[in-house]
C-alpha positions in Angstrom: 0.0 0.0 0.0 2.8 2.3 0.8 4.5 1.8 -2.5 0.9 3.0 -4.5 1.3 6.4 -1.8 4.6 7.1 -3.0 3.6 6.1 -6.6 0.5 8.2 -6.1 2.6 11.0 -5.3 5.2 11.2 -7.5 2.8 11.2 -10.5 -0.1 13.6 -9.2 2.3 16.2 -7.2 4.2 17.4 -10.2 1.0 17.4 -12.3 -0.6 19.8 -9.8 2.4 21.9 -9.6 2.2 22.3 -13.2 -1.6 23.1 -13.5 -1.5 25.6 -10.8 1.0 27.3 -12.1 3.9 26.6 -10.1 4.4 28.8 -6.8 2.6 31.6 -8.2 -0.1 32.7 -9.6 1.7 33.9 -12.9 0.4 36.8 -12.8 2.7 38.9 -11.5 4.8 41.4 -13.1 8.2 40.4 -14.7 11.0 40.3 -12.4 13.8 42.6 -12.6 17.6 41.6 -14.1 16.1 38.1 -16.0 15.5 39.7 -19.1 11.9 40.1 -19.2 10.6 36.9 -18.3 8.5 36.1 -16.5 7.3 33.6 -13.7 5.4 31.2 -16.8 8.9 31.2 -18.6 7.5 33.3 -21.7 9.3 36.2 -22.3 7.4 39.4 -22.8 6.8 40.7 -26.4 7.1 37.1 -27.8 5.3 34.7 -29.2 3.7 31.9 -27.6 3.4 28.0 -29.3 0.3 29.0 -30.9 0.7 31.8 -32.4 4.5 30.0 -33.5 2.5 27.0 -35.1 0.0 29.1 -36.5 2.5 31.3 -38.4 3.8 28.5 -39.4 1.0 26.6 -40.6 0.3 29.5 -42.7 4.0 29.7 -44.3 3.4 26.0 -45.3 0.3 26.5 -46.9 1.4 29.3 -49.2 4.3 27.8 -50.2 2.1 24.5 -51.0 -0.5 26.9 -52.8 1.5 29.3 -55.2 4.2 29.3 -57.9 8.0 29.7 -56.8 11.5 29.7 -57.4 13.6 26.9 -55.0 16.6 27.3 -56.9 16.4 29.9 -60.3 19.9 29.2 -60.9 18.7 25.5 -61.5 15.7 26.5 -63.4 13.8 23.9 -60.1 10.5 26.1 -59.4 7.7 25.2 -57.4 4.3 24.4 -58.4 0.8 24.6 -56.2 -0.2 21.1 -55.0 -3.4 20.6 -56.4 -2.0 21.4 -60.3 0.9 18.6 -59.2 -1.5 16.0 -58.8 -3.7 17.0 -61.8 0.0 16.9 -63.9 0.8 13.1 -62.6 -3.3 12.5 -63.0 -2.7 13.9 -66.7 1.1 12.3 -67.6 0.2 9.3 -65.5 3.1 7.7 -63.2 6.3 5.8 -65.1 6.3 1.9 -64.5 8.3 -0.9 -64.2 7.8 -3.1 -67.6 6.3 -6.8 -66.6 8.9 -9.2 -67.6 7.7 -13.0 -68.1 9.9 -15.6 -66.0 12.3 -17.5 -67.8 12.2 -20.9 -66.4 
């Protein structure tokens, strides 16, 4: 029984010091000499993970949506996804030619 206590606490004490936010509220003004962070680690004036992903997720979908260059010196552009696949649809994919077994 003593075991599942010590088990008990190890997971759900670090859990709770997580969701309630440490030792303080997180609400408090940044402290002085750390830069401008703050108690939740985030500086001030930065972005947080979703905004990060979000931007992100955004740069990834115009490059997957419009016509560029990846290397002009190489004449390699980029095409928009969907008129990729319609290309291969069109063209059709190379394949192997069957060859009959010689016995």
């Amino acid at each position: 029984m003593i075991p599942l206590a010590w088990f008990g606490f190890a997971v759900f004490a670090p859990a709770a010091f997580v969701w309630f936010g440490g030792l303080g509220s997180g609400t408090e003004a940044p402290e002085r000499g750390n830069g401008g962070v703050g108690r939740s680690g985030v500086a001030s004036g930065v972005e947080g993970p979703v905004e990060v992903l979000t931007a992100h997720r955004a740069e990834q979908r115009r490059l997957l949506e419009n016509y560029g260059w990846v290397d002009r010196e190489a004449g390699v552009v980029r095409v928009p996804i969907e008129e990729a696949m319609q290309s291969i649809l069109r063209a059709g994919l190379p394949a192997r030619e069957v060859v009959e077994e010689q016995r």
